[in-house]
N, C-alpha and C positions, 0 to 999 in steps of 0.2 A: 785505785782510780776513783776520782770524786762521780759520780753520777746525778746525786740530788741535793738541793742548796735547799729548795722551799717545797711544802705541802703543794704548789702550784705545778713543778716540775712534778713531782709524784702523781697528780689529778692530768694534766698534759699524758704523760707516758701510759696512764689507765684508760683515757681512754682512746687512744691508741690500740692499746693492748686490747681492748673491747671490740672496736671496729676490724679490725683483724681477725681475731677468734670468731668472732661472728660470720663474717666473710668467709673462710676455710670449714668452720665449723656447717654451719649449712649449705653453700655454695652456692648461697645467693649472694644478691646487693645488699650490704647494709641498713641501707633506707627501706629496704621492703622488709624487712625483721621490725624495725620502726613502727612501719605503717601496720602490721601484724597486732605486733605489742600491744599500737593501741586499738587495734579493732576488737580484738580478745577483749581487751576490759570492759569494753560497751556490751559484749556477746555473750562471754561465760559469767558467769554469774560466781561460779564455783574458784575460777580460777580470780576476778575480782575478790570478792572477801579472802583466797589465801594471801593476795598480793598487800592488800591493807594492813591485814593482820603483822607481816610482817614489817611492813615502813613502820606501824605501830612498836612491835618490840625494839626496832632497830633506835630511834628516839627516846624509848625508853631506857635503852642502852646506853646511847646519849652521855646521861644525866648518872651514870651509876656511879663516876668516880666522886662527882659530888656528894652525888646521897651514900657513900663509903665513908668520904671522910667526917660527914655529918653523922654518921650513926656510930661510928671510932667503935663495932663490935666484932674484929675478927682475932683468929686464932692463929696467932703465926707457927705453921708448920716447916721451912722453911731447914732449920737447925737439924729436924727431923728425917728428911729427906734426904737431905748431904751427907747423916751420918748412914742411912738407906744404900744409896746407889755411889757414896764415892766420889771420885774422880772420873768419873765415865764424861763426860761433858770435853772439860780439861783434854781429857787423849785423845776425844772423838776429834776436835780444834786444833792438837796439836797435828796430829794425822792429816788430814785434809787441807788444814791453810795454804792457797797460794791467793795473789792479788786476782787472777783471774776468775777462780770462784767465789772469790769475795765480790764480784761485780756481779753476775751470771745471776748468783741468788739472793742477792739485791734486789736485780728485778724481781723475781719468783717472789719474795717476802712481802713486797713493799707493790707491787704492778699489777702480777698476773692471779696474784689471791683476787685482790677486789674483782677484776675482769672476770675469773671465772665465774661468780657468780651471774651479774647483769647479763656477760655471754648465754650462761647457762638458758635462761629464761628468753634471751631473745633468739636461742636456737631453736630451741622446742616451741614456739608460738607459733615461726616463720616455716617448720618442716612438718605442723601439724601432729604435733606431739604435747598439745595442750596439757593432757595427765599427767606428764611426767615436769612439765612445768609448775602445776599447783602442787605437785608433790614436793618439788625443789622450794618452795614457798615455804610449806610448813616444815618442811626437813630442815632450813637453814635458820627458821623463826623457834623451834626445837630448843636447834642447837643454845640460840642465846640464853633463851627462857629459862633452860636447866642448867647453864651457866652462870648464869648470875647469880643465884642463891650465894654458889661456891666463891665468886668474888667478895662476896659482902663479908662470908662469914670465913672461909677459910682466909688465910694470905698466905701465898709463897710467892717470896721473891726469886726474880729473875736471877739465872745462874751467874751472870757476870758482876751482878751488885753484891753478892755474897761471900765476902772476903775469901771465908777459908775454900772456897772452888777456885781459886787462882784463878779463873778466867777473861778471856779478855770480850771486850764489845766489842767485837770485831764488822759490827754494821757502822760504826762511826768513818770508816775507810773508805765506803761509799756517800753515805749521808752524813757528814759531819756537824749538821745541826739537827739531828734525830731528837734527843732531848727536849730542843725548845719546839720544834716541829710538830711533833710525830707524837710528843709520848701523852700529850692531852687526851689522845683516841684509847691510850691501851696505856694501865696502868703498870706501874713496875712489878706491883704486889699480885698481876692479874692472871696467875700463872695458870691453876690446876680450876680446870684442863684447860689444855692449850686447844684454842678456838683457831689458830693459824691451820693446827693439823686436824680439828674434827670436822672442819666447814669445808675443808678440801680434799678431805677423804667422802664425803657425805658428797658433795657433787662428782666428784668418780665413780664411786658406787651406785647412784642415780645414772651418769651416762649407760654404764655398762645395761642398763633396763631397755637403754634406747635401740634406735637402728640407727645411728647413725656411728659408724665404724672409726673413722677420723675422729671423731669427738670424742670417743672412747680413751683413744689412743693420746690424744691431746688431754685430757684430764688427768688420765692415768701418769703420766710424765710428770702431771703439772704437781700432783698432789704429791709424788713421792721428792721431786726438786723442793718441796713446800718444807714436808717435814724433815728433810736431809737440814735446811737452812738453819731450823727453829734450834737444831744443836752445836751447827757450824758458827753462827754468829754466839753463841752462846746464851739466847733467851731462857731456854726452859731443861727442866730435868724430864729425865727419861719415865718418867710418875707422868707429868703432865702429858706426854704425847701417847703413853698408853691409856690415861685416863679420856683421853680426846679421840683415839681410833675405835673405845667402847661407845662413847656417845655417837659417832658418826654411826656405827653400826644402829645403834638406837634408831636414831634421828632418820636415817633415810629410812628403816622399814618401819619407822610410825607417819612418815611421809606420806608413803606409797597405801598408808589404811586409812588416813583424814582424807587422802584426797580421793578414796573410794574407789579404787581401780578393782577391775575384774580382770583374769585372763584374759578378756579378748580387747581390751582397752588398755593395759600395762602396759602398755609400748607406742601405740601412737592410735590416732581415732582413726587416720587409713594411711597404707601402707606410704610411706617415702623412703626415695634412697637420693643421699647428698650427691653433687656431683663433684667429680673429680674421680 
């Protein structure tokens, strides 16, 4: 089943996906998470420059397949890997394909990753959970920053492009123009570690910090639909998504120490409980 034609249907469906999560996620309006957002950034100070810093690396990000193919200095590991782990990909794909979860985590890959994030932060501003906000700032700004290196210099290709893994690209089922779309954001070579599974295990891992119990739960789902995807459609080897559940482990407990939490601040400045 087709789902997405253009990057605009995918930007439509996120934020969507945004405005919901947000909504259930704190049990507010919307628009009061907004007006939060930006009262935060004129107020905290702390949580401004983590929020910079990372639209800063996110830009910088940007620009890496460029400055990749300009600097032509990586190491294709790629051959190494397949002779590593096999056909694990291949049976994981043959196992699971039906049309129906080719759609389900469609959205998950392509929707509800971006949403977690932008949710994340407008959940914690709006329920007074500022700390764990600046934390999700630098824990997701981490995540790229240690990332990148590995794009420039190592390369592993994407499991479905690598002949001898028989694999199929089974996101084309959903997104049929994925390629000319999609793949400008994330290159094919962009594998190790997979950033679909460190950035969604890393805001899980930050919820669980929280009080808010539904968002827990909502994370927790979203992050394990995330990485089940990343080997259902066939993108990454089983290297990449362990190499990406170490950095999220990183990544959010160097969070939770730039953003300077104490015991009695790790969780929120005062007490709230979402409703529903």
């Amino acid at each position: 089943m087709i789902l997405f034609q253009t990057m605009q249907s995918v930007i439509l469906w996120s934020v969507a996906a945004t405005i919901l999560l947000v909504w259930i996620g704190s049990g507010r309006n919307p628009l009061y998470a907004v007006q939060s957002f930006i009262k935060t950034l004129f107020q905290s100070k702390r949580f401004t420059i983590s929020f910079i810093m990372l639209v800063l690396i996110l830009l910088v990000n940007k620009y890496e397949l460029q400055f990749e193919e300009w600097l032509n200095a990586g190491f294709d590991l790629t051959p190494f890997i397949h002779q590593l782990e096999g056909q694990f990909v291949y049976h994981f794909q043959n196992v699971f394909e039906t049309p129906v979860l080719t759609s389900i985590l469609s959205v998950f890959y392509l929707v509800v990753f971006q949403a977690l994030i932008v949710s994340s932060l407008m959940i914690y501003v709006s329920t007074d959970q500022k700390g764990l906000a600046t934390a999700t700032c630098y824990a997701i700004m981490l995540n790229y920053l240690i990332a990148l290196p590995f794009y420039l210099f190592v390369q592993v290709n994407e499991v479905w492009s690598y002949a001898p893994a028989s694999v199929e690209f089974l996101m084309l089922h959903a997104f049929p123009t994925f390629e000319e779309q999609y793949r400008g954001f994330s290159g094919i070579d962009n594998c190790f570690p997979s950033l679909h599974t460190s950035i969604s295990v890393t805001v899980a891992m930050l919820a669980f910090k929280s009080n808010t119990k539904i968002w827990k739960i909502i994370t927790g789902i979203s992050a394990f639909c995330i990485v089940f995807s990343i080997f259902y459609f066939g993108i990454h080897w089983l290297s990449d998504m362990i190499a990406g559940v170490a950095l999220a482990a990183f990544a959010s407990w160097a969070g939770m120490k730039l953003a300077k939490m104490d015991s009695r601040d790790q969780v929120s400045i005062r007490p709230y409980q979402a409703k529903g």
